[in-house]
Each structure stands twice: as C-alpha cells, then as structure tokens.
C-alpha positions as CSV (number, residue, x, y, z in Angstrom):
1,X,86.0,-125.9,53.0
2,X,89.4,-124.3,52.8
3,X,91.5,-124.8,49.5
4,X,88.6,-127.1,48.0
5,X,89.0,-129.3,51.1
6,X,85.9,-130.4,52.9
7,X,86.5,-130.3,56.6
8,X,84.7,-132.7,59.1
9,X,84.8,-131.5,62.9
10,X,84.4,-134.7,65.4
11,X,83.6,-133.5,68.8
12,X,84.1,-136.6,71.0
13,X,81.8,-135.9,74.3
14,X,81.2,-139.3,76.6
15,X,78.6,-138.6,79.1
16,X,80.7,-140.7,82.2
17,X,84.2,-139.3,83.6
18,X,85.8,-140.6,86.9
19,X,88.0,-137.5,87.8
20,X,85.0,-134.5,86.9
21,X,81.5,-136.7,86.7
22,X,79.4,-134.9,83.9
23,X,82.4,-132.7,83.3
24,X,80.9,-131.8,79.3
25,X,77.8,-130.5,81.2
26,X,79.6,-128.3,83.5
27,X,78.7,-124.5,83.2
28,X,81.4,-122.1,82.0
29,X,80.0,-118.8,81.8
30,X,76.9,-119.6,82.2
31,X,77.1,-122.1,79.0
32,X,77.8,-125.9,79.2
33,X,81.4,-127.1,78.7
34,X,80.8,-128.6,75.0
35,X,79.1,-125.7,73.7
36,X,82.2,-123.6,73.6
37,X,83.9,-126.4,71.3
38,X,80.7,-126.6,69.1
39,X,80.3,-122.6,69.4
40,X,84.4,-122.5,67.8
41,X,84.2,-125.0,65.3
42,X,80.7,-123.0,63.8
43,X,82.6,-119.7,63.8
44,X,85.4,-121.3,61.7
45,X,85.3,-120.1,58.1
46,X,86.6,-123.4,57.0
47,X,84.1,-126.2,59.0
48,X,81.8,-127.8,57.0
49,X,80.7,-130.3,59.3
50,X,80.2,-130.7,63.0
51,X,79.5,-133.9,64.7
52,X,79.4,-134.8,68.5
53,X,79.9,-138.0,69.3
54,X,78.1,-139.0,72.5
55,X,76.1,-141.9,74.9
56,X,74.6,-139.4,76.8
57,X,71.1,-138.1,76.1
58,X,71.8,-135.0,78.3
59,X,75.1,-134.3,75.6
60,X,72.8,-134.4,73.0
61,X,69.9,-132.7,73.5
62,X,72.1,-129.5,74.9
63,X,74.7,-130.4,71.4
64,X,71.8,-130.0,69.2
65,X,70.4,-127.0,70.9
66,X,74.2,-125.5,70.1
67,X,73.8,-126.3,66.6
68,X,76.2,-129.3,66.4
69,X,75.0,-132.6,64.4
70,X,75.0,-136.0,65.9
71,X,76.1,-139.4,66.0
72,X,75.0,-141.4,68.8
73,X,78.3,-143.4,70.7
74,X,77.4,-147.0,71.5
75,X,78.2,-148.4,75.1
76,X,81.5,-150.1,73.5
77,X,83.3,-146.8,72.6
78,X,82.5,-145.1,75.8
79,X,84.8,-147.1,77.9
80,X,87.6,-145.2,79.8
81,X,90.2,-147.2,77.3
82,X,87.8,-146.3,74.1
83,X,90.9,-144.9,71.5
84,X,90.1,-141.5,70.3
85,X,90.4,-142.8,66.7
86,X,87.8,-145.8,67.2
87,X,85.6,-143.1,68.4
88,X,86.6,-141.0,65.2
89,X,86.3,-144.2,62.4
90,X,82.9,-145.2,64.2
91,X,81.6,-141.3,63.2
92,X,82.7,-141.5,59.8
93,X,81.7,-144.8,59.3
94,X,77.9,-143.7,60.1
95,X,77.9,-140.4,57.7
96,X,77.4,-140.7,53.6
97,X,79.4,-137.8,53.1
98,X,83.2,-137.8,52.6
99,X,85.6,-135.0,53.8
100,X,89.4,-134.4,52.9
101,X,90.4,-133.6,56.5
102,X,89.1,-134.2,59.6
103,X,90.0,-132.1,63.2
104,X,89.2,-133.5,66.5
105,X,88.1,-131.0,69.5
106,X,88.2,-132.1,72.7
107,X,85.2,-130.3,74.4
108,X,88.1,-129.9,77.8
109,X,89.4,-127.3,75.8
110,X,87.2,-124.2,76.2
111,X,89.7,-121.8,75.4
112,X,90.7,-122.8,72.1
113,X,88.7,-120.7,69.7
114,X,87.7,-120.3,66.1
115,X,90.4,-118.4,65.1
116,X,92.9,-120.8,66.6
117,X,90.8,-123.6,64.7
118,X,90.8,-120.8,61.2
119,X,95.1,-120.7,61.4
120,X,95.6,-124.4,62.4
121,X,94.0,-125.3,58.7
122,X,95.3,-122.2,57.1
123,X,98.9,-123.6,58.6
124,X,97.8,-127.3,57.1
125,X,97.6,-125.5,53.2
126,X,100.3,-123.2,53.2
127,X,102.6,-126.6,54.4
128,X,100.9,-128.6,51.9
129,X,100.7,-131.1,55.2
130,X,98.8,-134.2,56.1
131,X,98.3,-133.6,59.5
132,X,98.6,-130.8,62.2
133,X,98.3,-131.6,65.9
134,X,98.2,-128.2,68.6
135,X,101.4,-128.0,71.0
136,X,102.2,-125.2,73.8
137,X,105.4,-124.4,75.7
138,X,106.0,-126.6,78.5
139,X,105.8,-124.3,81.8
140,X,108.7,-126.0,83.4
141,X,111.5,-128.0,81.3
142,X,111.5,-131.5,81.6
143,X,115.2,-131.4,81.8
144,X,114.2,-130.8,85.7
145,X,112.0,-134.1,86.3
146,X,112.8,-137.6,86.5
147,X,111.6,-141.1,88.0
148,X,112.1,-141.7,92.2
149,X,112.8,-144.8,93.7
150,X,111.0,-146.2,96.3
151,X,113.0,-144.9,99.2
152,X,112.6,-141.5,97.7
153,X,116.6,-141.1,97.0
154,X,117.3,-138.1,95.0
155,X,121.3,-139.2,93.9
156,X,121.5,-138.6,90.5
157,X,117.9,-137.2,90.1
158,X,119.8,-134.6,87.9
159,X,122.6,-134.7,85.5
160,X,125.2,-132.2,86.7
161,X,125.0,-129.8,83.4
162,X,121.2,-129.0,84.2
163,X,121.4,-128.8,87.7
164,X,124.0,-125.6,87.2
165,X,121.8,-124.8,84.3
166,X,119.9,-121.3,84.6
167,X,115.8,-121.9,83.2
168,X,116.2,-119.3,80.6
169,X,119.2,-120.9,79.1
170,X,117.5,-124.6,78.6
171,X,115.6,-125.2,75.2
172,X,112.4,-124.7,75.0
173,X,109.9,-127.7,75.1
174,X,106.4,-128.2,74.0
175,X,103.5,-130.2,74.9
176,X,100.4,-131.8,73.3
177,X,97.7,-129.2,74.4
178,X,94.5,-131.6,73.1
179,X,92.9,-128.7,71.5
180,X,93.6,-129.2,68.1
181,X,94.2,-132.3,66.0
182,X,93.8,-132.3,62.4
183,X,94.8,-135.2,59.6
184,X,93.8,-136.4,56.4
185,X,91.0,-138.6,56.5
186,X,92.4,-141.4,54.2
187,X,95.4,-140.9,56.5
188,X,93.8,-141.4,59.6
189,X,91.9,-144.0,58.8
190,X,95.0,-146.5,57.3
191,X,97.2,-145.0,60.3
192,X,94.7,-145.6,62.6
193,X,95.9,-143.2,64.7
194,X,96.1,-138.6,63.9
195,X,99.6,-139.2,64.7
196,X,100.6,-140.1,61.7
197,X,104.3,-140.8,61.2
198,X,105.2,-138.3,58.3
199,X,104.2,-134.7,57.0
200,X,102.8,-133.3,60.3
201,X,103.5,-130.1,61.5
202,X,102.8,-128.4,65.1
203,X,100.5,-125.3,65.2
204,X,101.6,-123.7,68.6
205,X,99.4,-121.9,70.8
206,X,99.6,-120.3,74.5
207,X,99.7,-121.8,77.4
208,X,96.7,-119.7,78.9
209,X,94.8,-120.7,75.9
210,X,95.8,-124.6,76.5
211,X,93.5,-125.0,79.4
212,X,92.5,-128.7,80.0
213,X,89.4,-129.2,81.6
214,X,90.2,-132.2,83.7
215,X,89.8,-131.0,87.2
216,X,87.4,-128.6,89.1
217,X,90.7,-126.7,89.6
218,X,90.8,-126.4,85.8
219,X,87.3,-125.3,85.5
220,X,88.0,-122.9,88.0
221,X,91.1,-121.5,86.2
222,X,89.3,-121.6,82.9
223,X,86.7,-119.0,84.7
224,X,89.4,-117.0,85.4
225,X,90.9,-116.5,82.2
226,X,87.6,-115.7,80.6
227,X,86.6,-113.2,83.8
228,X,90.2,-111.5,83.1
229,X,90.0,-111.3,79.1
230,X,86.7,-109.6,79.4
C-alpha cells in the first residue's frame, strides 16, 4: 500500500512462446526467469498483492514455490494475440479483493528490480497520476531509420538536415521498456487498455536495466549484466 492505495501486481507468464520455447522457465543465475519478477515485486514496500497469471503447470508450481499467488489462464487468453489487458481484467475478475492500482511485470524483464518498482509508485503519488508506464533512451535515434522499398533504393532514406546531423546534437528519444506499467484500476478497466489517454507520466530507467528477454541472445546478455554488477 502506498499513500492508502492498495497495489495489485499481475505477473502475466504463458507457458508457450515461439521465439524462446519455455522462455519463463529459463535459468538466470541459477533461478528461473519468473522468479526474478515475483522475487521484485515481494521486495517492494508498496505491493500488496502478487498474482501470476499462467496455463502452464510448470509456471505454477515453480510461481508458488517463489511466493507469488495464482490465477490459473484459460486456453483462450494464452493465444499469441491474447491482449495484455484481457489477461489483466480476466485476474481481477477472479479475485474478491479490490485494489486502487494495478502494475503489470513482464517476467522478460529480469533486470527491473524492487526499487525500480518502489520509485515508479512513489513517482505515481508525488504526480498525483493515473498511470505510469517505464521508458528508456533509445540507443540509436530513430531520426536515422526509415521504410525500404523493394528494390532496396536508399534515395531519400534520409532528410538532408539529419543526414549532416551529428548523434549528439539530435533529441533524445525513448522507448517502452515493458518493465513497468502501472494504472488505476477503474481506469484500466473502462480504457481497456494501461495506456490510458490522459494523466500518465513516464518513469525512465537505463537501458542496461531494460533488458527484454525475447531471444537466447537476450538471456545471454542479461547473464552478463548480472556477472558484471556482482
């Protein structure tokens, strides 16, 4: 609770993935990819409930053994093109209690830790906001990219401005990380949607610590920050 605001965590954790099969499962220093999310949202002062979402018996055994409550996802909302928010209303649609706010953690984002989780919601209070939803600096500006035709012609790829332009001269830009998203509940739920249209605020975090487990690539990289910040 934080500011007499009860606080639901929703850990979304599907047992199938295409790109990294049993990717939740996957050991990361020697624990499995999902505990670290449940492991961060106990360690928050302010998280007064943790629920994992998942259709895999495997996820939930190991989520309970990590100390994480749970709600068990039926076939229909574990679909690749399942929304995040049906996943999210289907959760609190199946608890008795009611909560103020709720934050979503991705269990691909291993490096995103309680005290990340502690500042996002201190950041939500002190802006008096309905919703916060994690960013991090672009590593290269987007200014730089564009579409390609199918013959792979590159004339007027770049506007003329930017291609004289020197990197540390361009704005900055920021990205969804996936780490953190918090909203309202009654907001989410009539939005349908944690990206609400009004009163939301970014809570910026670095790129190291924006990590997306997608890949092995990313699970190899992930190792490597943790091995280095040792």
């Amino acid at each position: 609770m934080i500011n007499g605001k009860k606080i639901l965590a929703v850990i979304p954790a599907r047992g199938n993935s295409k790109r990294l099969p049993k990717k939740n499962l996957l050991p990361l220093k020697n624990k499995p990819l999902i505990q670290w999310s449940i492991e961060a949202g106990i360690c928050s002062k302010y998280i007064d409930k943790i629920i994992v979402s998942s259709d895999n018996d495997e996820i939930i055994k190991k989520s309970k053994e990590a100390g994480a409550d749970i709600i068990k996802r039926p076939d229909i909302l574990a679909i690749d093109n399942a929304s995040s928010f049906s996943v999210i209303e289907h959760v609190i649609d199946n608890i008795d209690e009611l909560f103020d706010f709720t934050i979503l953690l991705q269990p691909t984002s291993p490096l995103r830790t309680y005290k990340h989780i502690d500042e996002s919601l201190e950041l939500l209070i002190s802006k008096n906001a309905d919703a916060i939803i994690s960013v991090c600096e672009t590593k290269h500006s987007p200014l730089w990219s564009n579409t390609l035709p199918d013959d792979g012609n590159m004339q007027n790829f770049m506007r003329n401005e930017i291609l004289h332009m020197k990197s540390q001269d361009m704005p900055k830009y920021y990205r969804l990380n996936g780490a953190i998203y918090i909203c309202k509940t009654e907001k989410l739920i009539n939005n349908k949607t944690l990206f609400i249209p009004n009163n939301i605020f970014s809570y910026i975090m670095d790129r190291k610590d924006s990590i997306d487990i997608d890949y092995e690539i990313d699970l190899q990289y992930a190792e490597f920050i943790f091995n280095h910040n040792q």
